[in-house]
C-alpha positions in Angstrom: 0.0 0.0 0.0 1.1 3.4 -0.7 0.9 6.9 1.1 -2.5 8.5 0.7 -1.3 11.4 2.6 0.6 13.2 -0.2 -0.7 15.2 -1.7 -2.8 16.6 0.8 -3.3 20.4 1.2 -3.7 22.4 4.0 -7.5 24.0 4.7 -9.4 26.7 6.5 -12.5 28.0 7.7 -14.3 31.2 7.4 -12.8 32.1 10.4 -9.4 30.7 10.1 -9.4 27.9 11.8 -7.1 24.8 10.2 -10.3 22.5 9.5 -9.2 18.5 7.9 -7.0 19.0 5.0 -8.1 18.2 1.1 -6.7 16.7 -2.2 -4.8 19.0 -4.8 -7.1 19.8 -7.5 -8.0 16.7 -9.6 -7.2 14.1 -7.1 -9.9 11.8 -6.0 -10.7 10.0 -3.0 -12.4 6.8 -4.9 -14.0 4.5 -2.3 -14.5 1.2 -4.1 -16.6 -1.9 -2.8 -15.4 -5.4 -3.5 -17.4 -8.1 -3.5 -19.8 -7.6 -6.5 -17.8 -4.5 -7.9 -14.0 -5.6 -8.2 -15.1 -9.6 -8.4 -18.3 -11.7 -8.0 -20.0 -11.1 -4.8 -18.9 -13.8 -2.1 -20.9 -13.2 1.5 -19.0 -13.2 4.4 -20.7 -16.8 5.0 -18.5 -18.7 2.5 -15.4 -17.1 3.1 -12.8 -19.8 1.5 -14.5 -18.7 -1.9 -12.8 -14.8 -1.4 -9.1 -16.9 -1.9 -10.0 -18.2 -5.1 -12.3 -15.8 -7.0 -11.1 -14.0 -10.2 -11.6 -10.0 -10.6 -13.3 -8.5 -13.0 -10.3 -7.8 -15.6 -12.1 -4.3 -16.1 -11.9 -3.5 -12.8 -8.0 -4.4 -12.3 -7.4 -2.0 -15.3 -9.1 0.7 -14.2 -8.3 0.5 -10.5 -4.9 0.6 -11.3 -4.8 3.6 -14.1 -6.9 5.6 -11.7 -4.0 4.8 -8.9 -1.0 5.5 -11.4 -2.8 9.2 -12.3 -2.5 9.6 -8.6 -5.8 8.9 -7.7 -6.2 7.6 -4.1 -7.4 4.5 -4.3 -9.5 2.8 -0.8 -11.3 -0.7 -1.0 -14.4 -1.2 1.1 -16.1 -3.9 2.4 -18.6 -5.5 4.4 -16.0 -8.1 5.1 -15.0 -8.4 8.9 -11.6 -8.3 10.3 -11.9 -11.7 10.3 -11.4 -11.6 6.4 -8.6 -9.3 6.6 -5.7 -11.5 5.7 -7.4 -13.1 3.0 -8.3 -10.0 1.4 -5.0 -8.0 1.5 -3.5 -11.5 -0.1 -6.1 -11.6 -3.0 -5.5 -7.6 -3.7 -1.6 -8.6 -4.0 -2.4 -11.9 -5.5 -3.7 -10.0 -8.2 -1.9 -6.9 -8.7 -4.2 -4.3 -7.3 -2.3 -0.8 -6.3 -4.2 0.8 -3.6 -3.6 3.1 -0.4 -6.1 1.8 1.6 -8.5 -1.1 3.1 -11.5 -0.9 5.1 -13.4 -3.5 6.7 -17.0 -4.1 8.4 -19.0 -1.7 5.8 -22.2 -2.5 6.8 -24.0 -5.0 5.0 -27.9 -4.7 3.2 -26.9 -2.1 0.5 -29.2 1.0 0.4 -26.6 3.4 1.2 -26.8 7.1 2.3 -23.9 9.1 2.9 -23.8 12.0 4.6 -20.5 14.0 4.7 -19.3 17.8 5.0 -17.1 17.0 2.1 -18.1 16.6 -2.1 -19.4 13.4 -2.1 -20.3 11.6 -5.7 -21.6 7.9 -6.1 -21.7 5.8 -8.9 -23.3 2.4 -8.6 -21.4 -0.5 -10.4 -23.8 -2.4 -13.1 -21.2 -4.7 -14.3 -18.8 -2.8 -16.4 -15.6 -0.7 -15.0 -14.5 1.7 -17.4 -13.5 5.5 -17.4 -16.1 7.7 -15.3 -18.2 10.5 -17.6 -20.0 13.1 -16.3 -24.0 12.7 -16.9 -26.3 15.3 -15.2 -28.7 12.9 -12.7 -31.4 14.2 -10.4 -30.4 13.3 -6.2 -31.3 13.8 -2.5 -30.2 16.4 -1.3 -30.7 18.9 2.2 -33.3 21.6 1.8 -31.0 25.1 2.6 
């Protein structure tokens, strides 16, 4: 795993204050599921199947390009710590450059994030390939 933390560049409030730093222009933060996005979807259940799935060539390619454009790259899961070990081997296994790993996403889908940062989601339908912008309508707060 690399350093995510280059790269990052110092922030303030309106009054000042040093608030959490952000990403040099162009730099994202992508936050990518695996099971059912990077390779077939394996529940936690039948966990000697995460060892030997394939991923989705796609996704290898364009995981990696987005990482070599210095892109930070974080994998998510609803795997537990328990799956840890066997995840970090199958990312090395095959060849995925990434910063980060996180674990215990919770599971049942349905997700709402809510964040004081730019947040954009883009649901996987079975094909990874370059991102293009397309104007969609979404929830937002009332101000």
């Amino acid at each position: 795993m690399a350093n995510p933390k280059q790269g990052l560049e110092a922030a303030y409030n309106e009054k000042g204050e040093t608030i959490s730093p952000i990403l040099a222009d162009g730099v994202k933060n992508f936050l990518i599921d695996i099971d059912g996005t990077i390779c077939d979807d394996i529940p936690n259940e039948e966990p000697e199947r995460m060892a030997t799935c394939l991923p989705y060539t796609d996704a290898l390619k364009i995981c990696n390009k987005w990482y070599e454009e210095g892109h930070i790259i974080t994998f998510f899961t609803s795997r537990t710590e328990e799956h840890r070990a066997i995840t970090e081997e199958w990312l090395k296994k095959h060849d995925f450059n990434y910063h980060g790993l996180l674990m215990n996403k919770p599971r049942g889908g349905n997700y709402h994030w809510i964040d004081n940062h730019i947040v954009r989601a883009t649901r996987f339908k079975g094909k990874f390939t370059d991102l293009v912008v397309e104007n969609r309508d979404v929830e937002v707060f009332r101000t």
